[in-house]
N, C-alpha and C positions, 0 to 999 in steps of 0.2 A: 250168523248171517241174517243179513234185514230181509222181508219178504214182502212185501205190498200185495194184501189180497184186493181183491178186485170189490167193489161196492158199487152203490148208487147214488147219486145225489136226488137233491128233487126234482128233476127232469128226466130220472132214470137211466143217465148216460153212466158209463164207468169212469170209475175215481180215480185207477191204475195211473196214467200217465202225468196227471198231475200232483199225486204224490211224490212220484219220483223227481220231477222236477225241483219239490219243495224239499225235497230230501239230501237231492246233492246240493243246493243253495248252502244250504245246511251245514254240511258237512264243509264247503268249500270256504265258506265263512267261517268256522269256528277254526281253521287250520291257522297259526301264526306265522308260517311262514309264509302264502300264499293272501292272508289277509293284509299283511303289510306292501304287499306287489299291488294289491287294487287300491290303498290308500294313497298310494305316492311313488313319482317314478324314483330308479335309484339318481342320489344326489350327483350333482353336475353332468346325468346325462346329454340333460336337452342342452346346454352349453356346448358342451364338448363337439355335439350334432350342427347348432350354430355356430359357429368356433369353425368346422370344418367346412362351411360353405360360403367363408370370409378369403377375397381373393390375398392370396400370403403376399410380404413385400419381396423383392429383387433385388439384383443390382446387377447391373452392366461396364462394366472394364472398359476405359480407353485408354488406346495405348496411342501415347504422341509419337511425332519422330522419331527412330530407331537408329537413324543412318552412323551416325560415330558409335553406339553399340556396337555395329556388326563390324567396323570399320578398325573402333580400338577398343572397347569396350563389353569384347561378350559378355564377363561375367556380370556386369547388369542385367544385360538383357535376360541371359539364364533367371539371375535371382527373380526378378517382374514375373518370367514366367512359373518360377517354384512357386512363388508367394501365391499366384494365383489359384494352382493347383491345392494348397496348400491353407486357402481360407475358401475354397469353393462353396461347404455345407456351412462352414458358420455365419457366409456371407452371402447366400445365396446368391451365388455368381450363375446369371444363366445364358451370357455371351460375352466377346471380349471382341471389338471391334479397335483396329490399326486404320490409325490415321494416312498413313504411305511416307513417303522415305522410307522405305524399311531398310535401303543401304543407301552410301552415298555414293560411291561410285560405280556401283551398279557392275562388280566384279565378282568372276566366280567364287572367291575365297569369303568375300561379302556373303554372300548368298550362302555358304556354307555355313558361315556363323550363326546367319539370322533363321535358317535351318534349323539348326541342332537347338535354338531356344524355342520357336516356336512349334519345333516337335513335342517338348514338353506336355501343351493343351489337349494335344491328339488324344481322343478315345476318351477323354476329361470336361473338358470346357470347348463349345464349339466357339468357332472365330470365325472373323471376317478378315479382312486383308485390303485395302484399296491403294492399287499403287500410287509412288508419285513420282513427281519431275526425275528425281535422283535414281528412280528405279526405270526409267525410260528412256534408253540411247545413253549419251554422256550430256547430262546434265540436263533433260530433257527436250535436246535437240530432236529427236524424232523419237516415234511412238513404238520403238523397236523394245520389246518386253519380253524378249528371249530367255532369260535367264530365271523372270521370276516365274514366269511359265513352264518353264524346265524345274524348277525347284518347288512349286505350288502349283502343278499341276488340275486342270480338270477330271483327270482317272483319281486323284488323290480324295477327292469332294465329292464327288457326284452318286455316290451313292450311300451318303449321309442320311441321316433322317431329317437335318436340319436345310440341308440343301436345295434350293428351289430352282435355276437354269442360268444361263450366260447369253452373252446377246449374241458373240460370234464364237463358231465352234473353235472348240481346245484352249479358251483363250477365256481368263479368270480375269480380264481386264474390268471388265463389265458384267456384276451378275448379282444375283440375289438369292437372299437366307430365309429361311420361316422359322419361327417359335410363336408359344405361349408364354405368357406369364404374366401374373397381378387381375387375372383376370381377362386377359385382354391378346388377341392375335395379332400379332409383328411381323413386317413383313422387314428386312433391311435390304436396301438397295444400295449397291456399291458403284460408283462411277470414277473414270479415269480422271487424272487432272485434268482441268482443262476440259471438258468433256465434248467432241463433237455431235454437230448439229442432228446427227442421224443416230448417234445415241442417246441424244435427250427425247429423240422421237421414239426409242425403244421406251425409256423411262418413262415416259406419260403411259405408254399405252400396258407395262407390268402395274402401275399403281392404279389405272382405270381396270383392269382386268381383277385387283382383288380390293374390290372396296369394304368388305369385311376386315381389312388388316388394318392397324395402325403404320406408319409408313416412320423408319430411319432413315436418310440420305446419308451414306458415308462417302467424303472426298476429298480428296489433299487439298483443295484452298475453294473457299466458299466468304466467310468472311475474315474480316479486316481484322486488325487488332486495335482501330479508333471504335467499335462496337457499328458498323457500318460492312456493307456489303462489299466485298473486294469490287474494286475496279469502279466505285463512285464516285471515288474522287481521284482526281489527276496526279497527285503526290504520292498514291498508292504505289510500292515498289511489286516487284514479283509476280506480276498477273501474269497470267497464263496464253495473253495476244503477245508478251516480249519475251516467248523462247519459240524457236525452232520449228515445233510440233504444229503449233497454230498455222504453219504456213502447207501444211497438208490436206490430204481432202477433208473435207467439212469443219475444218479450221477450228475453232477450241470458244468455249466462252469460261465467261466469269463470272464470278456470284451473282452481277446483278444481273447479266441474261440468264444463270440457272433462275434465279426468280423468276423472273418474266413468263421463260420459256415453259419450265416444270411446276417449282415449288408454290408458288401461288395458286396452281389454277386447280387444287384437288385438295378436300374437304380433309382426308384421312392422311396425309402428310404432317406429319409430329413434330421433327427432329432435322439436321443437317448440322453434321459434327463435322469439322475439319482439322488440320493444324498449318503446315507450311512457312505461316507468317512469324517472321523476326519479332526485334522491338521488345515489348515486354510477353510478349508469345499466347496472350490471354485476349478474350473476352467475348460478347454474349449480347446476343437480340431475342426480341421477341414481336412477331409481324403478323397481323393477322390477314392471312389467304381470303380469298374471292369469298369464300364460302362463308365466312367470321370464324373459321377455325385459327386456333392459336398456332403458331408455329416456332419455337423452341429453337436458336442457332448458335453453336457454342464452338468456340475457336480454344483448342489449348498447343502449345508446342514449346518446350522445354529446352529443345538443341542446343541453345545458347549457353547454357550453364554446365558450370562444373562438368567434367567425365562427360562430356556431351549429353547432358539433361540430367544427372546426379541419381536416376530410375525414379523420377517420377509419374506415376500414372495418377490417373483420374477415376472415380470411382461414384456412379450415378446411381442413386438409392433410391428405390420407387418404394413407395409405402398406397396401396390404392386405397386404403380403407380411410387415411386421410386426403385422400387427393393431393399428395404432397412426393415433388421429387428434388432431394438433396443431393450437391454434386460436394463430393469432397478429392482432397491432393492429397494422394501418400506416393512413400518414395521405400522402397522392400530393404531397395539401398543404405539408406540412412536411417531406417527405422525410426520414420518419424512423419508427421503431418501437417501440410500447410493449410493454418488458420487464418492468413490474411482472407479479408472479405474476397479478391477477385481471384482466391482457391479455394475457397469453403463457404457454399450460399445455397440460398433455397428457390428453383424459378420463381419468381415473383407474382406472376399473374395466378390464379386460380386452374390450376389443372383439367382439361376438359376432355382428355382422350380414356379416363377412367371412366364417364360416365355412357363407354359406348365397350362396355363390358362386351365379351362374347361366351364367358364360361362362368359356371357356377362356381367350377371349385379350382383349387390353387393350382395355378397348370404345369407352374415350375417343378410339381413332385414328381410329373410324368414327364418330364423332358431329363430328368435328370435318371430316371430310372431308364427312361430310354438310351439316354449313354451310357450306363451303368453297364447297360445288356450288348454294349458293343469295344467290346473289348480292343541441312542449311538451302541452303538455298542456294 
């Protein structure tokens, strides 16, 4: 054993404590394993460290029109929801938001189909749901949603993690979701078809109350399929002033009053996805709000084809680290993918709600661990 006797230097202080300082130096440096830890960290640490404070990409599920799924078609709709299940972690699926029709005639047996496929997501993938015309009254003559209420319940939701509140009690008619992901907090707002005047005045005042969120508008018809806002022009079929409902209190608007009234006038407003519309069922705006924020409007509905829509859904790829968000068409059905440009593209403009990041790190890990832990017209 080493022993450091005590000395003097020329100031006649003792040498003890600076010996031993020069001694474990020493010793700590001549060690090869501990000498190679001070020369260099281990390889691809600091990567790995950067790497994990890159917001991860996403993807978000729409589901178009459902109504002849539930009507003739369950095992569609079933397969839509396996597949989903079923590429959740490879695809980072971290919502699936339903355009409305989810039946067409809006009958009990309806509702039980479209039940038993959408139970599937439960405890898996959270969802959204927004009804429409087909799921209100018969054919939506009145705003009478009895059934999808009874079968999509507010005691079914409400005590979600992902779930944020409704505008009128027991009634999913009207309500909205929270997650993370890409970096970035989301807030999705669901609205009736058609939406009354006194529920848009709800919707201003959820998307001014979290200006921290990026904001989804989900609703059965919004725009057109000439890439125009329903109800702009006069040739437009199917608006939401020529059924039944509109003649109720606070009467109903249409795309361009949801503009007007909502979607324009707030900064943090992203997205408004619909379907409803015939014709070739497709197509896509991009308008910038009051504030010079971009706003992203994407129509898909499928009903028309084959097995009533053939299962295809739509599948929106957020990538933050390039500011890039790709919508692609698969079908679980046909096991396959639609490459036409007006079902496979990239938004066009420069991505701007990435750069109003709210997290460091990838949020989609903790929302998924958070489920994990809860078992026509």
């Amino acid at each position: 054993m080493l022993e450091a006797k005590e000395s003097s230097g020329s100031g006649g202080k003792p040498m003890r404590k600076r010996f031993r300082v020069v001694l474990f130096l020493s010793l700590v440096l001549s060690c090869p394993s501990t000498q190679g830890q001070l020369t260099s960290p281990e390889p691809g640490l600091a990567k790995t460290n950067m790497d994990s404070l890159k917001p991860a990409p996403f993807t978000l599920v729409i589901l178009p029109d459902t109504q002849f799924y539930s009507l003739q078609y369950p095992q569609i709709f079933t397969a839509q929801a396996k597949w989903i299940v079923d590429n959740k972690e490879e695809k980072s699926i971290v919502f699936v938001l339903h355009e409305g029709d989810i039946t067409h005639n809006n009958t009990e047996s309806e509702w039980q189909n479209a039940n038993e496929s959408i139970s599937i997501l439960d405890d898996v993938v959270p969802y959204a749901l927004a009804p429409g015309n087909h799921d209100s009254g018969r054919n939506g003559n009145t705003r009478d949603t009895e059934l999808f209420n009874t079968h999509f319940s507010l005691n079914r939701y409400q005590n979600l993690p992902t779930f944020g509140g409704v505008y009128e009690p027991d009634k999913m008619d009207n309500c909205y979701h929270l997650f993370s992901a890409g970096g970035v907090d989301w807030l999705i707002l669901v609205l009736e078809f058609g939406p009354r005047d006194d529920v848009l005045t709800w919707a201003n005042q959820m998307v001014a109350d979290n200006p921290g969120r990026q904001v989804i508008i989900l609703t059965h018809t919004y725009l057109y399929s000439d890439d125009t806002l329903h109800g702009s022009k006069a040739s437009h079929k199917w608006n939401p002033h020529n059924y039944g409902l509109a003649g109720g209190t606070g009467g109903a608007n249409d795309g361009v009053e949801m503009w007007d009234k909502l979607v324009r006038l707030h900064e943090n407003i992203s997205f408004v996805i619909n379907g409803h519309i015939l014709n070739d069922g497709v197509g896509r705006l991009v308008s910038v709000g009051d504030h010079g924020n971009q706003v992203y409007q994407i129509l898909a509905n499928y009903q028309m084809l084959k097995d009533g829509g053939s299962g295809w859904l739509r599948l929106m790829e957020f990538v933050p680290e390039l500011k890039k968000v790709s919508v692609k068409t698969y079908s679980p059905h046909l096991d396959q993918y639609n490459t036409h440009e007006q079902h496979e593209f990239e938004l066009e403009e420069n991505v701007d709600f990435f750069d109003k990041s709210t997290t460091a790190v990838a949020p989609q890990s903790k929302l998924s661990n958070m489920w994990g832990d809860i078992k026509g017209l």
